[in-house]
RODO-2510 file (C-alpha; in nm, 4 decimals, decimal comma):
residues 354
     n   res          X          Y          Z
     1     x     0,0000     0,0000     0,0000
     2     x     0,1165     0,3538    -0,0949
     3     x     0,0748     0,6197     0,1166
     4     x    -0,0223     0,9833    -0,0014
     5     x    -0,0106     1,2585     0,2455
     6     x    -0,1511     1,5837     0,1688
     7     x    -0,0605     1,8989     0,4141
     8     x    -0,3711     2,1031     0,3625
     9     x    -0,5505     2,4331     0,3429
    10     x    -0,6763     2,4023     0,7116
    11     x    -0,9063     2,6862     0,6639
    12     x    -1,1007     2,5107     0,3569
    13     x    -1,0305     2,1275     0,4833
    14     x    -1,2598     1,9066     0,3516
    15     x    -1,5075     2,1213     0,0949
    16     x    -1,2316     2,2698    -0,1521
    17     x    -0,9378     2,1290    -0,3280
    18     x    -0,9189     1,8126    -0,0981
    19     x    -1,2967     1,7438    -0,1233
    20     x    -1,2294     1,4692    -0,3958
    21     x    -0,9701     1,2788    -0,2180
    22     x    -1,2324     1,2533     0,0721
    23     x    -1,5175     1,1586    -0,2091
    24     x    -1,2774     0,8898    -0,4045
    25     x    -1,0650     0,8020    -0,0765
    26     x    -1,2289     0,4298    -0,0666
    27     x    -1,1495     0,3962    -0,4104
    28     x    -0,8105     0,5382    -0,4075
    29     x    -0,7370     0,2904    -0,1294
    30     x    -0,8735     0,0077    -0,3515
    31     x    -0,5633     0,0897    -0,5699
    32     x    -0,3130     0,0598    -0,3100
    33     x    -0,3379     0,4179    -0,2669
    34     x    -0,3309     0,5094     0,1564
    35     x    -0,4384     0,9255     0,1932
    36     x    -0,3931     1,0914     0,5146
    37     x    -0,4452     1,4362     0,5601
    38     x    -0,2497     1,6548     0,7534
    39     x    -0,2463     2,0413     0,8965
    40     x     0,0697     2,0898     1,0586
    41     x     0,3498     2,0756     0,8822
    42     x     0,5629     1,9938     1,2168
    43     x     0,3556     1,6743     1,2679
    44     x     0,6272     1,3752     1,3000
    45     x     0,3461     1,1319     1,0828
    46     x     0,3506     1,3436     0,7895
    47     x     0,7515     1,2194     0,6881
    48     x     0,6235     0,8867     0,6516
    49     x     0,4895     0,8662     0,3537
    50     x     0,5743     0,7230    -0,0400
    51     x     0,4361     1,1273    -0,1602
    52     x     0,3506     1,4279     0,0280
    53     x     0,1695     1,6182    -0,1234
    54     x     0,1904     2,0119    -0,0247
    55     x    -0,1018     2,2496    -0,0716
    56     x     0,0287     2,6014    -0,1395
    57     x    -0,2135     2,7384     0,0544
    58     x    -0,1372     2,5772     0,3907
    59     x     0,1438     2,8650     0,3550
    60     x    -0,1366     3,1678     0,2756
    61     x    -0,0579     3,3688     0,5500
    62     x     0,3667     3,3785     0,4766
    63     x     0,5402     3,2705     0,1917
    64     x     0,2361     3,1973    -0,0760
    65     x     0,0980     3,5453    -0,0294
    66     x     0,3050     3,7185    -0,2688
    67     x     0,2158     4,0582    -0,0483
    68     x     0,3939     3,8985     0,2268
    69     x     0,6773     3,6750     0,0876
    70     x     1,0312     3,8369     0,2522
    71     x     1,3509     3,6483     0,2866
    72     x     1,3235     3,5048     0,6249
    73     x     0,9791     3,3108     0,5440
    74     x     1,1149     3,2094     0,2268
    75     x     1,4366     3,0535     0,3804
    76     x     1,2263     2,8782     0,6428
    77     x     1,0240     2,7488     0,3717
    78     x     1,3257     2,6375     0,1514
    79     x     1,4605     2,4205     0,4897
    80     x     1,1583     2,2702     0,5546
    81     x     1,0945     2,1572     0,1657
    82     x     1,4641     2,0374     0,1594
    83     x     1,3787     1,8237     0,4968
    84     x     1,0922     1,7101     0,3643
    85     x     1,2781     1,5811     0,0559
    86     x     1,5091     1,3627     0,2076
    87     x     1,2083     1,2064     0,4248
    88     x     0,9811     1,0932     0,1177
    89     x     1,0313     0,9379    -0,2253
    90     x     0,8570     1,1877    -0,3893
    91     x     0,7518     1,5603    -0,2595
    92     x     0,5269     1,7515    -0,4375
    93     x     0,4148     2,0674    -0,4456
    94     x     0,0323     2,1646    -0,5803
    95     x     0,0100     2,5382    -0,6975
    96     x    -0,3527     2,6365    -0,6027
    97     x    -0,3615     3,0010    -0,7228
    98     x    -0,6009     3,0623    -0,9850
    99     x    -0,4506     3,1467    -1,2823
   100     x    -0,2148     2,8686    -1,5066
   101     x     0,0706     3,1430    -1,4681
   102     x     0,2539     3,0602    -1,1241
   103     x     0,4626     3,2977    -0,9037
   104     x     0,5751     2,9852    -0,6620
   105     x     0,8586     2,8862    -0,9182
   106     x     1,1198     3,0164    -0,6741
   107     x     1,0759     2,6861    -0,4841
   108     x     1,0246     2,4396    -0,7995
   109     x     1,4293     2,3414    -0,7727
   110     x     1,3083     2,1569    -0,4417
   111     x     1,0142     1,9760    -0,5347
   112     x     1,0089     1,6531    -0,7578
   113     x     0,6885     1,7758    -0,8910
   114     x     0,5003     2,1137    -0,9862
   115     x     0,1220     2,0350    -0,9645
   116     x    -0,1115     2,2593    -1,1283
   117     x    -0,5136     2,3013    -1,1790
   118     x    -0,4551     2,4154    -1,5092
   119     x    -0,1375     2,4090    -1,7614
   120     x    -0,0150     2,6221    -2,0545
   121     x    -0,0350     2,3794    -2,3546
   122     x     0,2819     2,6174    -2,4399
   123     x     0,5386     2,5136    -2,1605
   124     x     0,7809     2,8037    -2,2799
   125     x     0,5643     3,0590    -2,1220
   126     x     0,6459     2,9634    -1,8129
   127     x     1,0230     3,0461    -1,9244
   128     x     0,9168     3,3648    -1,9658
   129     x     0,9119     3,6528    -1,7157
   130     x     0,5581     3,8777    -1,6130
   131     x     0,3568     3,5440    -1,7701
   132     x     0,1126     3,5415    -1,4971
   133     x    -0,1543     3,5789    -1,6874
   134     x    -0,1513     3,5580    -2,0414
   135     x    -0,5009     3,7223    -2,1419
   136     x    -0,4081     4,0856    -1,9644
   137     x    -0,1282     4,3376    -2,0922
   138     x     0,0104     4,4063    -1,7423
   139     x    -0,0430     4,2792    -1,3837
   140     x    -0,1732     4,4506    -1,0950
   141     x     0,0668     4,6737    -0,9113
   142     x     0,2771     4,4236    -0,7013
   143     x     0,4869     4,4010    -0,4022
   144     x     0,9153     4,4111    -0,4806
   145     x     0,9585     4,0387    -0,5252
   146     x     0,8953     3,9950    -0,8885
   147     x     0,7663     3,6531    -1,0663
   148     x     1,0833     3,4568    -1,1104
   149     x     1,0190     3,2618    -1,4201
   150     x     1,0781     2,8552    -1,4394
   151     x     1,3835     2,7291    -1,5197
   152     x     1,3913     2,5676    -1,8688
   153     x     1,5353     2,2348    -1,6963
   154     x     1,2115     2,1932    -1,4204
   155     x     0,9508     2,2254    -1,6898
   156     x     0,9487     1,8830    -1,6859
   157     x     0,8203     1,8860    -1,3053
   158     x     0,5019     2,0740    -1,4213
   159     x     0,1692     1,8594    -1,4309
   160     x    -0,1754     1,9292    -1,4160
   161     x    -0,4117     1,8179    -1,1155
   162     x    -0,7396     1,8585    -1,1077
   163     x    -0,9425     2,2374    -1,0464
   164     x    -1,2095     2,3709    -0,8571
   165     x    -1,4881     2,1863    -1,0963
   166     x    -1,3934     1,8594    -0,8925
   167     x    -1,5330     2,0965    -0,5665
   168     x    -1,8554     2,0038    -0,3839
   169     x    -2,1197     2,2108    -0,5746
   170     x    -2,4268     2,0123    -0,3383
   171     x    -2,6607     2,2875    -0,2420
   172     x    -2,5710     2,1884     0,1330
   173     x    -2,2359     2,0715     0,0730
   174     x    -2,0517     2,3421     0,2159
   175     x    -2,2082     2,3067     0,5719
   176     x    -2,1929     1,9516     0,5648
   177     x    -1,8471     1,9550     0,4437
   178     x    -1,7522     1,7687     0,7928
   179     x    -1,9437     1,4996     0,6801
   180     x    -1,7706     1,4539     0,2965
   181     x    -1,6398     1,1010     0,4034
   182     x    -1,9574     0,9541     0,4920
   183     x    -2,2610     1,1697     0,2948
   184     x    -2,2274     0,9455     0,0245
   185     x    -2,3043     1,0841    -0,3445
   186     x    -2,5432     0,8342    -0,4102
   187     x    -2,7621     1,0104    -0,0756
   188     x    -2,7008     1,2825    -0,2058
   189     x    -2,6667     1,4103    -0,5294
   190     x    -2,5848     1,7614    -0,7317
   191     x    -2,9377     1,8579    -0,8001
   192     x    -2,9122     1,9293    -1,1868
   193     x    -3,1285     2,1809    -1,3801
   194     x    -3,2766     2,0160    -1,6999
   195     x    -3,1538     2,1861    -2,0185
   196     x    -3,5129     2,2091    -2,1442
   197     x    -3,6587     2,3726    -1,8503
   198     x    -3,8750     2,6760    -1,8630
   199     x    -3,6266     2,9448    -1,8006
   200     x    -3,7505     3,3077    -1,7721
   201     x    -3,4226     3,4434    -1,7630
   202     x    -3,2464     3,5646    -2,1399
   203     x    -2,9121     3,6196    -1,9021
   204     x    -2,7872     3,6218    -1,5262
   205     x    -2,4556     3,7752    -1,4179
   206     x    -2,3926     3,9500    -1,1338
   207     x    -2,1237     4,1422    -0,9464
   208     x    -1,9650     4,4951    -0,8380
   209     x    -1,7923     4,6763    -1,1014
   210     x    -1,4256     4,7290    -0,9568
   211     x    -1,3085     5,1051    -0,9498
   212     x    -0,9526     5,0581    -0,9777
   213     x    -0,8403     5,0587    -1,3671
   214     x    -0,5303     4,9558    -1,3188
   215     x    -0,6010     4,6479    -1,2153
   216     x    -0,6343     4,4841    -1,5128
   217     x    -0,7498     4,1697    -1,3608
   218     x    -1,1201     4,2781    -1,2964
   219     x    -1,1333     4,4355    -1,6485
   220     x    -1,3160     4,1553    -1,7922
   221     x    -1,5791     4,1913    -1,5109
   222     x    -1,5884     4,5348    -1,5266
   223     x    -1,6590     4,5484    -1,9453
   224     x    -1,9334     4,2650    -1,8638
   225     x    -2,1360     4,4335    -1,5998
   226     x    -2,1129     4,7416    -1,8464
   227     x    -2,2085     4,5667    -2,1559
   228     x    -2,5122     4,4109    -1,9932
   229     x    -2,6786     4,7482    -1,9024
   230     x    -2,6825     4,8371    -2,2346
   231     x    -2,8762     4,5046    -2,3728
   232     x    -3,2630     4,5467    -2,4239
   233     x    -3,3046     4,1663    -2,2821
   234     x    -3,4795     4,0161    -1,9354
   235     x    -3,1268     3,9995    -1,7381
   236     x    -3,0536     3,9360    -1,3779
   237     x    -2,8117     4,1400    -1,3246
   238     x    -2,7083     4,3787    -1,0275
   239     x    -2,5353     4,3380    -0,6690
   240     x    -2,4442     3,9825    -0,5400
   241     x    -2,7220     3,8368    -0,3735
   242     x    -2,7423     3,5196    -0,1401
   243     x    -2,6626     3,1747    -0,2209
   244     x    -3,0448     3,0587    -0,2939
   245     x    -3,1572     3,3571    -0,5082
   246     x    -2,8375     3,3244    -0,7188
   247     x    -2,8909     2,9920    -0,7899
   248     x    -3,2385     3,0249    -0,8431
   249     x    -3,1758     3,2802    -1,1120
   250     x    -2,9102     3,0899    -1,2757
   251     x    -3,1422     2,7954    -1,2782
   252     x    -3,4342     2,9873    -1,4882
   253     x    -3,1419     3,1536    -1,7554
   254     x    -3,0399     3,0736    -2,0969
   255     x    -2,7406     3,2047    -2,0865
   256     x    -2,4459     3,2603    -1,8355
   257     x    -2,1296     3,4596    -1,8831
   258     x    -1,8057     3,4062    -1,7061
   259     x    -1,5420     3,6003    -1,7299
   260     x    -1,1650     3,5515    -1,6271
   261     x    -1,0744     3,6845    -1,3010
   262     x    -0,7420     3,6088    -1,0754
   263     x    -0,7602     3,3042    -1,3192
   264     x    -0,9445     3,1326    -1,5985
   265     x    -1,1772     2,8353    -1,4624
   266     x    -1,4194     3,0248    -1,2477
   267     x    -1,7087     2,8659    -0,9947
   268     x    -1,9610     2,9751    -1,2120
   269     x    -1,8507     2,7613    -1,5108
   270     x    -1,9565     2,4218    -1,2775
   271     x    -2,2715     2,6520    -1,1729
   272     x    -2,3645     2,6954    -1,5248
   273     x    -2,2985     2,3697    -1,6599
   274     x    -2,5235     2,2408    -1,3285
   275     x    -2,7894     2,5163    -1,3934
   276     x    -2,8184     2,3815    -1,7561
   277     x    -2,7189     2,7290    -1,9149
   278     x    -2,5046     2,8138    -2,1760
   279     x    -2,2448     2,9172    -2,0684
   280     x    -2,0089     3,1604    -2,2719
   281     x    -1,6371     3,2564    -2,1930
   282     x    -1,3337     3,3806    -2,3170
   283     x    -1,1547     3,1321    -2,5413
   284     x    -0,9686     2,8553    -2,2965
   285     x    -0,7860     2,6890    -2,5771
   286     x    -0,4640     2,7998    -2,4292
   287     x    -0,4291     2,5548    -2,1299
   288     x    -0,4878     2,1827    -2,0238
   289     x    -0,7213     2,1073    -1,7320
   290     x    -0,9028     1,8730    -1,5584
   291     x    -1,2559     1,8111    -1,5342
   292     x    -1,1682     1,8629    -1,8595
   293     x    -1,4794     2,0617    -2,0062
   294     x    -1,4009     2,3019    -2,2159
   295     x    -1,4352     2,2582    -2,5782
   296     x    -1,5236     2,5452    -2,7848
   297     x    -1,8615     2,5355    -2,9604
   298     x    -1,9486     2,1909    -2,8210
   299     x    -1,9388     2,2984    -2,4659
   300     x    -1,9470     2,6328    -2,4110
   301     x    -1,9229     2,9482    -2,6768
   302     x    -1,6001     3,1238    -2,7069
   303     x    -1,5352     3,4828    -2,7052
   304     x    -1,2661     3,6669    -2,6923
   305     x    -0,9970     3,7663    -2,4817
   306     x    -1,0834     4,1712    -2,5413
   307     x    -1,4547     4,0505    -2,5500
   308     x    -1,4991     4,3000    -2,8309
   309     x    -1,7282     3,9889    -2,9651
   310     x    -1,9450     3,9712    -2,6557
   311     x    -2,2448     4,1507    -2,7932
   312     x    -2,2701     3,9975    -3,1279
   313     x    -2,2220     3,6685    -2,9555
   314     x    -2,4856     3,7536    -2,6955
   315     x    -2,7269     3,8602    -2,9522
   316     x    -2,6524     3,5184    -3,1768
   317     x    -2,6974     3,3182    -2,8813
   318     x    -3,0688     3,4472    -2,7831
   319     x    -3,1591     3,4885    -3,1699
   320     x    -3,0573     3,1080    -3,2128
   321     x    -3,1253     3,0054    -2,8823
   322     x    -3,3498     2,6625    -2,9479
   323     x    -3,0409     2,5653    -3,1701
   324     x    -2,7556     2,6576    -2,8779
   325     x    -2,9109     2,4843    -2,6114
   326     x    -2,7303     2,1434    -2,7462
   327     x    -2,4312     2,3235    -2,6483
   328     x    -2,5971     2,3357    -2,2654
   329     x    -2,6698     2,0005    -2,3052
   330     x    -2,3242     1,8968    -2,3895
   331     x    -2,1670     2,0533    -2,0901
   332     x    -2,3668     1,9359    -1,8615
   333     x    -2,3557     1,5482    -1,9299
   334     x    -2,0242     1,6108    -1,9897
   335     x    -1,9324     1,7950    -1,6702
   336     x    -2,1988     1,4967    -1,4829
   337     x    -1,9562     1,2092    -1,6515
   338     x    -1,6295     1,3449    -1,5319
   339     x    -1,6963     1,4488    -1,1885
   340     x    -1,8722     1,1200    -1,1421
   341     x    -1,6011     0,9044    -1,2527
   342     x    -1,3511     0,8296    -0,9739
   343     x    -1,1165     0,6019    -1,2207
   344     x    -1,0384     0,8776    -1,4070
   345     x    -0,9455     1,1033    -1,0978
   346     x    -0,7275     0,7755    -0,9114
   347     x    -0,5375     0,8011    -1,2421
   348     x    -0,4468     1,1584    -1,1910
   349     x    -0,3277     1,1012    -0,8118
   350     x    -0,1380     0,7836    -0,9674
   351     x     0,0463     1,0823    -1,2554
   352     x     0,1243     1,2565    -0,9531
   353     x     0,3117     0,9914    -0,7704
   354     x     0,5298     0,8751    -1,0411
***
């Protein structure tokens, strides 16, 4: 028997990232696989294991939060990985920030693998300095420590895990998160919204438009939430609202737009897909993910990058609407297959562990 050991995101244990190893832990054992969780990184058990497996988030409050990264966290850091290394056969560490640029490559010289929800199908940009996300033409102002790119001889180290999609998206599943390892899937299923249901909704997206222009990560957002007011359609649109109404509303529309933010794959892609919407966002042909749902025109309808095709495509989409809910109906038995089949994520933890 193999033993994984994960040192996790304490503060989102059980209901985030983790959540499948808890749903597909059984199964994972039935292929020799052994996962223990762990939140200190001190704790004398975690050494003993075939992989550990480091969340980058366990570190949110030092070294991982770029804002406060200085020399003396990332030195203690640097140790402990190096410890860590000579303890296990194979130390990993699983980038968990949103976008499939990285600003943890500092550290990748001490890990035997680079774990990643989502992957440049172009490795090179990751040679490349200021690549932390690809779709904006600078980054947010930022602290002195600048990305360090990846060296060209570690690109080998990068692999993709899984992302958020593989999340519990129950309606209860966040307060019940405790009880992930026993509130079986088959008690308790993702309540999904038939394609063909009456929806009264042309369009739901909601949100604050962010003030600061520089930051050219909420520009996206921003050129959504202003695009919408100007479209003569039934749209649910305005401040966030609670967890119920927003589902509700995404539920009864046709469409659903989601836009990149600190990264690409966004919560409301799984919502959509769930909700039986189409859902339309920028073009994702630049990366490798998994769930791996996102093929243009067969799961979701591309725009682009500047969206300066968002209204035509918006305007297509109602206009042809009858025809483009096949495309609804793709991603959501396609999203349904994937996060349903625990095979398929085993084999990923087994990539990992080579």
């Amino acid at each position: 028997m193999k033993t994984f050991h994960i040192l996790d995101w304490p503060s989102y244990r059980y209901y985030s990232d983790s959540h499948p190893l808890h749903r597909w832990q059984s199964k994972l054992k039935d292929h020799n696989i052994k996962v223990n969780f762990f939140y200190d990184h001190q704790h004398e058990k975690l050494k003993n294991a075939d992989c550990i497996f480091v969340h980058s988030r366990y570190f949110e409050h030092g070294w991982q939060d770029v804002a406060k990264r200085n020399s003396q966290n990332e030195a203690d850091l640097m140790q402990w990985l190096g410890e860590m290394r000579n303890v296990t056969s194979r130390l990993v560490w699983f980038d968990a920030a949103d976008s499939t640029g990285s600003a943890d490559f500092p550290i990748i010289n001490l890990v035997d693998g680079f774990v990643k929800k989502q992957v440049h199908k172009d490795l090179s940009l990751y040679t490349q300095p200021e690549k932390l996300r690809v779709w904006v033409d600078t980054e947010p102002s930022k602290p002195e420590n600048s990305f360090e790119p990846c060296p060209v001889h570690d690109l080998h180290k990068i692999k993709v895990g899984w992302n958020i999609g593989l999340n519990d998206y129950r309606y209860f599943g966040y307060k019940m998160s405790r009880l992930s390892n026993y509130l079986s899937y088959s008690l308790y299923q993702n309540k999904y919204r038939p394609v063909e249901s009456q929806r009264q909704f042309d369009l739901t997206f909601r949100g604050r438009i962010h003030t600061d222009s520089s930051n050219k990560v909420s520009w996206q957002r921003n050129e959504v939430l202003k695009l919408i007011t100007s479209l003569n359609r039934n749209i649910a649109t305005g401040q966030p609202v609670d967890k119920k109404l927003y589902w509700k509303e995404l539920s009864e529309s046709k469409l659903s737009i989601s836009p990149f933010g600190w990264g690409e794959v966004c919560y409301r892609d799984f919502e959509s897909f769930i909700s039986g919407a189409v859902l339309i966002k920028p073009s994702m042909e630049h990366l490798i993910t998994y769930p791996d749902v996102y093929k243009e025109g067969e799961t979701y309808l591309p725009v682009s990058w500047q969206l300066n095709d968002l209204k035509d495509k918006l305007e297509y989409a109602l206009d042809n609407y009858s025809l483009l809910k096949q495309i609804a109906q793709n991603g959501q038995e396609r999203y349904r297959k994937t996060v349903d089949d625990g095979e398929a994520f085993v084999n990923v933890v087994k990539s990992i562990m080579k």
